[in-house]
Every structure is written in C-alpha cells, then in structure tokens.
DSSP file (Angstrom, degrees, kcal/mol; ACC not computed):
  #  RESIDUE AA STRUCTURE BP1 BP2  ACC     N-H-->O    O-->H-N    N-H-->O    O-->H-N    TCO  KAPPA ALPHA  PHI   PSI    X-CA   Y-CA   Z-CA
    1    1 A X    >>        0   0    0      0, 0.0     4,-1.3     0, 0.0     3,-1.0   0.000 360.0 360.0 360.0 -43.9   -7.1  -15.2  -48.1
    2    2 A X  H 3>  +     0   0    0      1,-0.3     4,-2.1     2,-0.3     5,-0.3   0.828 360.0  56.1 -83.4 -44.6   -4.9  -18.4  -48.7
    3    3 A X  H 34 S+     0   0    0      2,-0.2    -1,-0.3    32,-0.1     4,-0.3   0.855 101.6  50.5 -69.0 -15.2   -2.5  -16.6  -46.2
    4    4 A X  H X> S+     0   0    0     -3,-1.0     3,-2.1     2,-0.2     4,-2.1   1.000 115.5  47.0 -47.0 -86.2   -5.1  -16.4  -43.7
    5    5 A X  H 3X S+     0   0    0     -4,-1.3     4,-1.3     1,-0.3    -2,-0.2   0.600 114.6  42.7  -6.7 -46.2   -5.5  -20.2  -44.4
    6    6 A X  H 3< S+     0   0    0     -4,-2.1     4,-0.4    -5,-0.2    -1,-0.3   0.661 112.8  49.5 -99.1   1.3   -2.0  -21.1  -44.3
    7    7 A X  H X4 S+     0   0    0     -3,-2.1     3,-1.6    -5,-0.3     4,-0.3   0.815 115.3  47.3 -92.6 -57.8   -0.8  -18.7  -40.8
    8    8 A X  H >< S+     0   0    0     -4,-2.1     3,-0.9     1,-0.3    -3,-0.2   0.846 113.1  52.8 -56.4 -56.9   -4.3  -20.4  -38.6
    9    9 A X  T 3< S+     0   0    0     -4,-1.3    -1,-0.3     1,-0.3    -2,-0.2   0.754 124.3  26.1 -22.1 -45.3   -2.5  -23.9  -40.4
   10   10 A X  T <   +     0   0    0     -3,-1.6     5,-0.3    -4,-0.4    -1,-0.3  -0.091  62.8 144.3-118.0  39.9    1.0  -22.7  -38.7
   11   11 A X    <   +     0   0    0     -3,-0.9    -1,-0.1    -4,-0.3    -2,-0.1   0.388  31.5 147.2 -83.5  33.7    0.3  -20.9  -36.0
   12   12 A X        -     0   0    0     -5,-0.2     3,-0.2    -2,-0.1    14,-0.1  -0.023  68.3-104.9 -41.4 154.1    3.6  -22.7  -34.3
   13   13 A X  S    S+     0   0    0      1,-0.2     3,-0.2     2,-0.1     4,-0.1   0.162 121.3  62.2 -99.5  33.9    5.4  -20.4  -31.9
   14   14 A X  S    S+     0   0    0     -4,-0.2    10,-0.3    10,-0.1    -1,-0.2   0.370 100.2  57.8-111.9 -19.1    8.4  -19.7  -34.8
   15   15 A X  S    S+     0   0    0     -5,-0.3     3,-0.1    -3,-0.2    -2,-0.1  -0.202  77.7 112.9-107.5  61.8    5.5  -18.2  -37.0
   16   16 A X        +     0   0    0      1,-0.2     2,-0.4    -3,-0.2    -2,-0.1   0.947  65.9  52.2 -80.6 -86.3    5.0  -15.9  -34.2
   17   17 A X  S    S+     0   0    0     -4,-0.1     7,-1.0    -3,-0.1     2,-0.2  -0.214  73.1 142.8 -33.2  96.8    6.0  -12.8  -35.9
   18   18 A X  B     +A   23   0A   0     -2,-0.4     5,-0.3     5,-0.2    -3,-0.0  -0.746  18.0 173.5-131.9  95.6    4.3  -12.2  -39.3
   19   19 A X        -     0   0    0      3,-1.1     0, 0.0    -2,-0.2     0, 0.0   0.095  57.3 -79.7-147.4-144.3    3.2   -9.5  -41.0
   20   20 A X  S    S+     0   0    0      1,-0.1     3,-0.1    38,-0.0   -17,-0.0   0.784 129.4  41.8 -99.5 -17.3    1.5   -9.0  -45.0
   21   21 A X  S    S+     0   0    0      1,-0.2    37,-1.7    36,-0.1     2,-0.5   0.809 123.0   6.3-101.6 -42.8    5.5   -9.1  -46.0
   22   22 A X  B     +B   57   0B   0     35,-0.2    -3,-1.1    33,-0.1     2,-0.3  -0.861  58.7 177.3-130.0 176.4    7.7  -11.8  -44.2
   23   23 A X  B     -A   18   0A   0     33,-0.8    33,-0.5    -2,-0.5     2,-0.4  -0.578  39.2-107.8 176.9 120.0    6.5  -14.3  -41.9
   24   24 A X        -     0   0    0     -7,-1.0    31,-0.2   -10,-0.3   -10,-0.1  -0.450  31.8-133.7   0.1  71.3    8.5  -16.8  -40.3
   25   25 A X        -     0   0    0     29,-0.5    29,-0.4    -2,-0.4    -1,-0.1  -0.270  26.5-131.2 -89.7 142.8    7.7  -20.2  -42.0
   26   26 A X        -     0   0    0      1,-0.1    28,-0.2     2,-0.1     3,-0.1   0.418  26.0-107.1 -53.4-153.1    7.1  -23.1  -38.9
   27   27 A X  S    S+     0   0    0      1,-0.1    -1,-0.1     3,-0.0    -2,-0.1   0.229 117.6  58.0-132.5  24.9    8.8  -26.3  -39.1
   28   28 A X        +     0   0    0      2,-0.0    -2,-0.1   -18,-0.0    -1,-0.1  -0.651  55.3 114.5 -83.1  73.5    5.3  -27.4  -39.9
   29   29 A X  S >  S-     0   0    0     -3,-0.1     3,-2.1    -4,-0.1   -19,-0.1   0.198  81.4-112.1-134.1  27.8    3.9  -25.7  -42.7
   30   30 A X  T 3   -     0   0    0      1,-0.3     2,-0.2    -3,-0.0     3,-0.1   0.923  63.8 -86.7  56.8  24.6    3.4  -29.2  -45.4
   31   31 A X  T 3  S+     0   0    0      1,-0.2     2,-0.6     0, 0.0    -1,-0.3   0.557  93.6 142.3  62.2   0.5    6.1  -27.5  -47.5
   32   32 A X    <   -     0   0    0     -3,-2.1     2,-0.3    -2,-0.2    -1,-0.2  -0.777  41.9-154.3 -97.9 112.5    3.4  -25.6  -49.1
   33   33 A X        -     0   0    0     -2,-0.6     2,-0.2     1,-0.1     6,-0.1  -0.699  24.4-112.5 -99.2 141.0    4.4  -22.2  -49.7
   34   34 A X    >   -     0   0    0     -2,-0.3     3,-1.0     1,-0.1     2,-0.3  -0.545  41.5 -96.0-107.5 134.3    1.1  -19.4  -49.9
   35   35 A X  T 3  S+     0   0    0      1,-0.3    -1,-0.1    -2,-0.2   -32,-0.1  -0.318 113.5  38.3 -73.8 107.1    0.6  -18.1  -52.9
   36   36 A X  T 3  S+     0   0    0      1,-0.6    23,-2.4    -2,-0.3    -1,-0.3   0.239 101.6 123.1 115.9 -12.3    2.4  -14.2  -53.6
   37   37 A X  B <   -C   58   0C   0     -3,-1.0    -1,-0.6    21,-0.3     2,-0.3  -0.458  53.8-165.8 -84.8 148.3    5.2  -16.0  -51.4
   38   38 A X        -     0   0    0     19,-0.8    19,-0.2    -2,-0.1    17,-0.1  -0.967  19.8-141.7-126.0 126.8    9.0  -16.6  -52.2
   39   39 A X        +     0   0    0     -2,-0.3    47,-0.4    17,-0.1     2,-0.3  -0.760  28.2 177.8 -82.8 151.1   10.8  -19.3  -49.6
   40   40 A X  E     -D   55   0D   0     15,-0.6    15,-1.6    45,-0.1     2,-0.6  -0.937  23.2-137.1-127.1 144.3   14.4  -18.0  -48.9
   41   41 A X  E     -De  54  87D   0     45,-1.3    47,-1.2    44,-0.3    13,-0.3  -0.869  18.6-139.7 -51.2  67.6   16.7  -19.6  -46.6
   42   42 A X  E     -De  53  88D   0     11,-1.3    11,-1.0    -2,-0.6     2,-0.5  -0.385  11.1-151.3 -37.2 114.0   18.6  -17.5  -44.4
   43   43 A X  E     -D   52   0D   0     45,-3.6    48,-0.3     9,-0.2     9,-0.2  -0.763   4.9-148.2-111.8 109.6   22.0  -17.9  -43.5
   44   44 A X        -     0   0    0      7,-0.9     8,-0.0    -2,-0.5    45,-0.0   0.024  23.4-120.1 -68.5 147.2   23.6  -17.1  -40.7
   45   45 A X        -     0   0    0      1,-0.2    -1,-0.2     2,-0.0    44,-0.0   0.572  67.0 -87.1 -48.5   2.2   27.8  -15.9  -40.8
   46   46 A X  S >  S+     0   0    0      1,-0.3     3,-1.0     5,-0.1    -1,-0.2   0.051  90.9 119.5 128.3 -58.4   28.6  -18.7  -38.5
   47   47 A X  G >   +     0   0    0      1,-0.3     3,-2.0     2,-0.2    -1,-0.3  -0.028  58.8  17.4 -58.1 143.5   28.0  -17.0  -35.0
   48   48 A X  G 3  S-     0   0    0      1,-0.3    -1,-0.3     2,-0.1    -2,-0.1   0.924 128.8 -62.5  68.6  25.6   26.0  -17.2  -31.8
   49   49 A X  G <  S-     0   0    0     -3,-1.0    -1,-0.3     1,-0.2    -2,-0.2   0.654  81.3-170.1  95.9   0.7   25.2  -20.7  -32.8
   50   50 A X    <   -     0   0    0     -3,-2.0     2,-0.2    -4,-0.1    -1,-0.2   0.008   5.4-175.5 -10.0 100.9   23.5  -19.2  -35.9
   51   51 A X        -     0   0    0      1,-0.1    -7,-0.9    -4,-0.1    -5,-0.1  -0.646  39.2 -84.0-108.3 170.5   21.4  -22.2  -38.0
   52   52 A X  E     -D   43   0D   0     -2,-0.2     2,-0.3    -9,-0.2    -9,-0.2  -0.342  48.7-170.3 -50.7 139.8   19.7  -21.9  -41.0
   53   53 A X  E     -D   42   0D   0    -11,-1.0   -11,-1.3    -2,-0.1     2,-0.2  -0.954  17.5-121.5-158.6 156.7   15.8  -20.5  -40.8
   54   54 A X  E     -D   41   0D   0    -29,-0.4   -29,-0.5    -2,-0.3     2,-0.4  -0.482  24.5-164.6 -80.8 141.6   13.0  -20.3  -43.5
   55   55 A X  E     -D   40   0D   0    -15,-1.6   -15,-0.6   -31,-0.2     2,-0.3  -0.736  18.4-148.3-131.0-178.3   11.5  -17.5  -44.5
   56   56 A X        +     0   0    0    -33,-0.5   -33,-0.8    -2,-0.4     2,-0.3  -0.694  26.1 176.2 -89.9 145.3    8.5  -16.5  -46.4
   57   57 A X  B     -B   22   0B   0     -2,-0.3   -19,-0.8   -35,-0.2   -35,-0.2  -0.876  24.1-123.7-157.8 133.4    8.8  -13.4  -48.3
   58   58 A X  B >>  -C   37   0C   0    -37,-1.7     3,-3.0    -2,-0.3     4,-0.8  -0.456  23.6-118.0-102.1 178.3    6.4  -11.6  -50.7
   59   59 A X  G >4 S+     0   0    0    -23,-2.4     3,-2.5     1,-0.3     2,-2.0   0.740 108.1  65.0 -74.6 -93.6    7.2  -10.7  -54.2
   60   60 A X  G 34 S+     0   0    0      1,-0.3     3,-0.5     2,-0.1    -1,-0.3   0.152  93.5  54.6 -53.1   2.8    6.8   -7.2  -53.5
   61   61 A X  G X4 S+     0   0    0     -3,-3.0     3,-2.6    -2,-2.0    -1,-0.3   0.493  91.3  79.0 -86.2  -6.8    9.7   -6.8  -51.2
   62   62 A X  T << S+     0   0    0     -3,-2.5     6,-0.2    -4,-0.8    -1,-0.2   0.871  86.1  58.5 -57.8 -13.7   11.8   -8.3  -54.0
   63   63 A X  T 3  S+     0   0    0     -3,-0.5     2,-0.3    -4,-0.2    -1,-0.2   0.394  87.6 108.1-104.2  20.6   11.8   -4.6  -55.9
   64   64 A X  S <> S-     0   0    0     -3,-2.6     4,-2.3     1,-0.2     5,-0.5  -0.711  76.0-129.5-121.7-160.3   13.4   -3.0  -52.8
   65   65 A X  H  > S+     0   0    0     -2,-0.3     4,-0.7     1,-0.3    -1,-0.2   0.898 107.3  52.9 -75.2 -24.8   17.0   -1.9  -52.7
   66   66 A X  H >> S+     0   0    0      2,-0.2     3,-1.5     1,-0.1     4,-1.4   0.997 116.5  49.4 -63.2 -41.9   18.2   -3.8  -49.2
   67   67 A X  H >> S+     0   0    0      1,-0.4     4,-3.4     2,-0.2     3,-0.7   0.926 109.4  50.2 -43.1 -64.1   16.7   -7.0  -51.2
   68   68 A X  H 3X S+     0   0    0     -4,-2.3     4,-0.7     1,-0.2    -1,-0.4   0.592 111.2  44.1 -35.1 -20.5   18.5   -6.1  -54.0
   69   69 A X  H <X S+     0   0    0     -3,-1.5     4,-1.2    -4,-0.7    -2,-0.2   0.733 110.0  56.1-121.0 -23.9   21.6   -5.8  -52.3
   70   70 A X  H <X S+     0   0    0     -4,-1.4     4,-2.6    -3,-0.7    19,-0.2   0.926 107.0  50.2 -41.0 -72.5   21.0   -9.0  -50.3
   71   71 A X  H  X S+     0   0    0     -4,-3.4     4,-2.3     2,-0.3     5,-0.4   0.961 105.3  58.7 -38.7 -53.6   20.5  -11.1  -53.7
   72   72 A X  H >X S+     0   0    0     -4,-0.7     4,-1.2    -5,-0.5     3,-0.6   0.807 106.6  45.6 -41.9 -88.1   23.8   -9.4  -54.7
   73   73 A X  H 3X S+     0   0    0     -4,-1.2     4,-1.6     1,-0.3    -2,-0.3   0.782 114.8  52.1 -27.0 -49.9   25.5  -11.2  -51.5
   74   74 A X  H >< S+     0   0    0     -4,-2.6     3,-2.6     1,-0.3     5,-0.6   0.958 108.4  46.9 -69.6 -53.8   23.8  -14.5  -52.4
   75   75 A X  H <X S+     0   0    0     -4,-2.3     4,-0.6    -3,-0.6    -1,-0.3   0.666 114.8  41.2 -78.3 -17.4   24.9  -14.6  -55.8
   76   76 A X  H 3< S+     0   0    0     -4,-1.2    -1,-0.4    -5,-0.4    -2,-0.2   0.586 125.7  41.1 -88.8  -1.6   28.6  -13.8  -55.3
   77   77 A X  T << S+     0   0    0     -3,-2.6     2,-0.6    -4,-1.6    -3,-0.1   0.745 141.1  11.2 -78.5-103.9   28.5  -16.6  -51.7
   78   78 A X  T  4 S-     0   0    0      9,-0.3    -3,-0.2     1,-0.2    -2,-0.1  -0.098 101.3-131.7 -96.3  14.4   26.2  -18.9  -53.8
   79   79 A X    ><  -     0   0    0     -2,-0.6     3,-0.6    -4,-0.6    -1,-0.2   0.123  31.4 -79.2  55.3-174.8   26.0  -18.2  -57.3
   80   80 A X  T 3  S+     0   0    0      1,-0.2     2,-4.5    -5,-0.1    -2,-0.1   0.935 122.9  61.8 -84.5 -73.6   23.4  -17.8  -59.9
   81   81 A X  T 3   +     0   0    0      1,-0.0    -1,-0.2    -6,-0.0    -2,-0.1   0.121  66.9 152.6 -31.6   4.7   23.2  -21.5  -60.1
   82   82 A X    <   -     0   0    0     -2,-4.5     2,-0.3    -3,-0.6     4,-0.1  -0.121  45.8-128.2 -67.5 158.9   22.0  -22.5  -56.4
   83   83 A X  S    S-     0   0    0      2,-0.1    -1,-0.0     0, 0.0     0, 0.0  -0.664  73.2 -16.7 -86.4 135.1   19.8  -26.0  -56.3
   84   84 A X  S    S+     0   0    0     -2,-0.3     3,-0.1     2,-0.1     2,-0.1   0.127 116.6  25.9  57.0-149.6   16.2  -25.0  -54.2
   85   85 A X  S    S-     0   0    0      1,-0.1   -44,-0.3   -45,-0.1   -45,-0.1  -0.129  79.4-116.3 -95.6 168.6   15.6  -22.6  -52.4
   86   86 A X        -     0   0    0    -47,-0.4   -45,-1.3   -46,-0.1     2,-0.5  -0.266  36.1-151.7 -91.4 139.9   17.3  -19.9  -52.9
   87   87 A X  E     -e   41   0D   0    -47,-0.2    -9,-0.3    -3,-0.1     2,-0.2  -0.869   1.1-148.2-136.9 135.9   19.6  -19.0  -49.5
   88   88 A X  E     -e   42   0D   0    -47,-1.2   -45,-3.6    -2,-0.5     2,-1.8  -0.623  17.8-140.3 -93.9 138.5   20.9  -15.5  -48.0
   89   89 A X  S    S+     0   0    0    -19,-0.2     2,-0.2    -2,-0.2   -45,-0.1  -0.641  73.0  96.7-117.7  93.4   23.6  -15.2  -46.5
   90   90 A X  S    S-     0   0    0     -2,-1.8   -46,-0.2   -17,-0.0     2,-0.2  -0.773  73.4-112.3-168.9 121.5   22.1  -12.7  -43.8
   91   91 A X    >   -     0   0    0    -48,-0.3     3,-2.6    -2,-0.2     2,-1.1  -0.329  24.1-102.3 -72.5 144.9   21.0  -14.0  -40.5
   92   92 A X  T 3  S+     0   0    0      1,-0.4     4,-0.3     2,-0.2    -1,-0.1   0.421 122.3  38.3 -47.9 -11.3   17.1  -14.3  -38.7
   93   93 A X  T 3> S+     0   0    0     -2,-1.1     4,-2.3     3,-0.1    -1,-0.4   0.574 114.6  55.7-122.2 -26.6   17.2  -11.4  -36.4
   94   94 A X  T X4 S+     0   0    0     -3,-2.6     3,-2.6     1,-0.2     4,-0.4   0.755 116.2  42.0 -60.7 -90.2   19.4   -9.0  -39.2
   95   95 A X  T 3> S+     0   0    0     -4,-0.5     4,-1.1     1,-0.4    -1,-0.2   0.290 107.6  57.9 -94.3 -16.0   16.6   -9.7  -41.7
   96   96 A X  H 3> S+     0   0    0     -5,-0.4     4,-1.8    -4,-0.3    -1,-0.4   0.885 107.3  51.2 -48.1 -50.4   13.8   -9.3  -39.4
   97   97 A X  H <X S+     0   0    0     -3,-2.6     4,-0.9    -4,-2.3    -2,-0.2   0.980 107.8  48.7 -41.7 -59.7   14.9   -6.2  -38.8
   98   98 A X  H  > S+     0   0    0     -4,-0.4     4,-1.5    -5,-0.2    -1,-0.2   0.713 104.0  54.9 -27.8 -52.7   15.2   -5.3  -42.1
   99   99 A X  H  X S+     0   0    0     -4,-1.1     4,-1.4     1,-0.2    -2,-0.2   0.991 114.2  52.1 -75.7 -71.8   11.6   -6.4  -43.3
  100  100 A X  H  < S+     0   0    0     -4,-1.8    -2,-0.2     1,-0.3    -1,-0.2   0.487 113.0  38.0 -71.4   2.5   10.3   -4.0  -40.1
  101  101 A X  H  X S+     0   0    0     -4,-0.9     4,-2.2    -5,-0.2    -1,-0.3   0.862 116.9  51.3 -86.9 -55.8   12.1   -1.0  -40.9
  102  102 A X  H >X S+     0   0    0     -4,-1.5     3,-1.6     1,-0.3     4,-0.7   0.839 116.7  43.0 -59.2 -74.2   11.5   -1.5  -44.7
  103  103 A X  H 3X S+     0   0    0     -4,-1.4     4,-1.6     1,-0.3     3,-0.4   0.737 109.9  52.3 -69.6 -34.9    7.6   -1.9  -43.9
  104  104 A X  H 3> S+     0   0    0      1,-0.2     4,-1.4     2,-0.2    -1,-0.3   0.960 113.6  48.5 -73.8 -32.7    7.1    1.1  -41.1
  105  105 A X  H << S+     0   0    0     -4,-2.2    -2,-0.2    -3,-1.6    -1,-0.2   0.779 110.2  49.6 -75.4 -15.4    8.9    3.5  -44.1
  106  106 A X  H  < S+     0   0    0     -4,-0.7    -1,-0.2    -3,-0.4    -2,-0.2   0.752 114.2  52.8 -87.5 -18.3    6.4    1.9  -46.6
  107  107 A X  H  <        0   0    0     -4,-1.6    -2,-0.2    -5,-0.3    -1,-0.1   0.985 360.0 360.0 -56.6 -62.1    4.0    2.9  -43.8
  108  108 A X     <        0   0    0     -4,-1.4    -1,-0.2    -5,-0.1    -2,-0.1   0.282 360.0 360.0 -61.1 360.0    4.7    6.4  -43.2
C-alpha cells in the first residue's frame, strides 16, 4: 500500500517503468524511499553519455544470484566502506533488463 502511495506521488515520466521489484525512482520522490525498498545508485561504465540513475529495489531481489554478483562488482569498484547509497557499477538499461528477465523466470 505505501507503494501505491508513493508511485501516484511520482508518477514522473522516469518512474514510467515499475513493477512489485524495481521501479525507477523520479527526480521527485521527497527522498523518501517506500518501505520493503533499497535505493541503489547505478553506474554507468562511462559510455553513450551514461549518468548516474536511482533505483528502487526490493529486498527480495537482494537473495538472487545476478544481485549477488553485482554487489560483488560494487564492492571490489567501491568497497565495503561506500558513504550513502550504495552505487553499482552496472548501467540503467543493463539492469532493467536484468530485474525483467529475473522477474518473468520468477513468473513462470
């Protein structure tokens, strides 16, 4: 329900794409992250003009293994020790992908 609450709050056209696992956080969203949520940063390698983008992510995609294997990559680019929130070094359209494969196999 408090994601209900907080998507009609952002319905910006960067939290177009959303689903019960990742959603896009606007670049309005009061900084208030919905509850069952993790923020990550995404960062892209450099390319295509690549920026930084916000995610939302819920704690249950932390236990699978591309997540895992992401966190690995942060923590040998950024260490255990990163300041906020905690930033990926995988870019907005990779890790969309990702979240929608991962979520049609949890379908099936």
């Amino acid at each position: 329900m408090a994601l209900a609450a907080w998507r009609s709050k952002n319905s910006t056209a960067e939290a177009a794409v959303q689903s019960r696992y990742f959603v896009l956080a606007g670049a309005v969203d009061g900084g208030r992250t919905p509850k069952g949520y993790v923020p990550i940063v995404l960062v892209g390698d450099g390319d295509e003009g690549c920026a930084e983008e916000r995610v939302l992510v819920h704690v249950a995609m932390l236990k699978e293994p591309c997540m895992e294997g992401l966190l690995e990559m942060a923590a040998e680019q950024f260490g255990y020790g990163q300041q906020g929130v905690l930033r990926i070094p995988c870019d907005a359209r990779q890790f969309h992908q990702m979240m929608v494969s991962v979520h049609g196999k949890s379908r099936s």
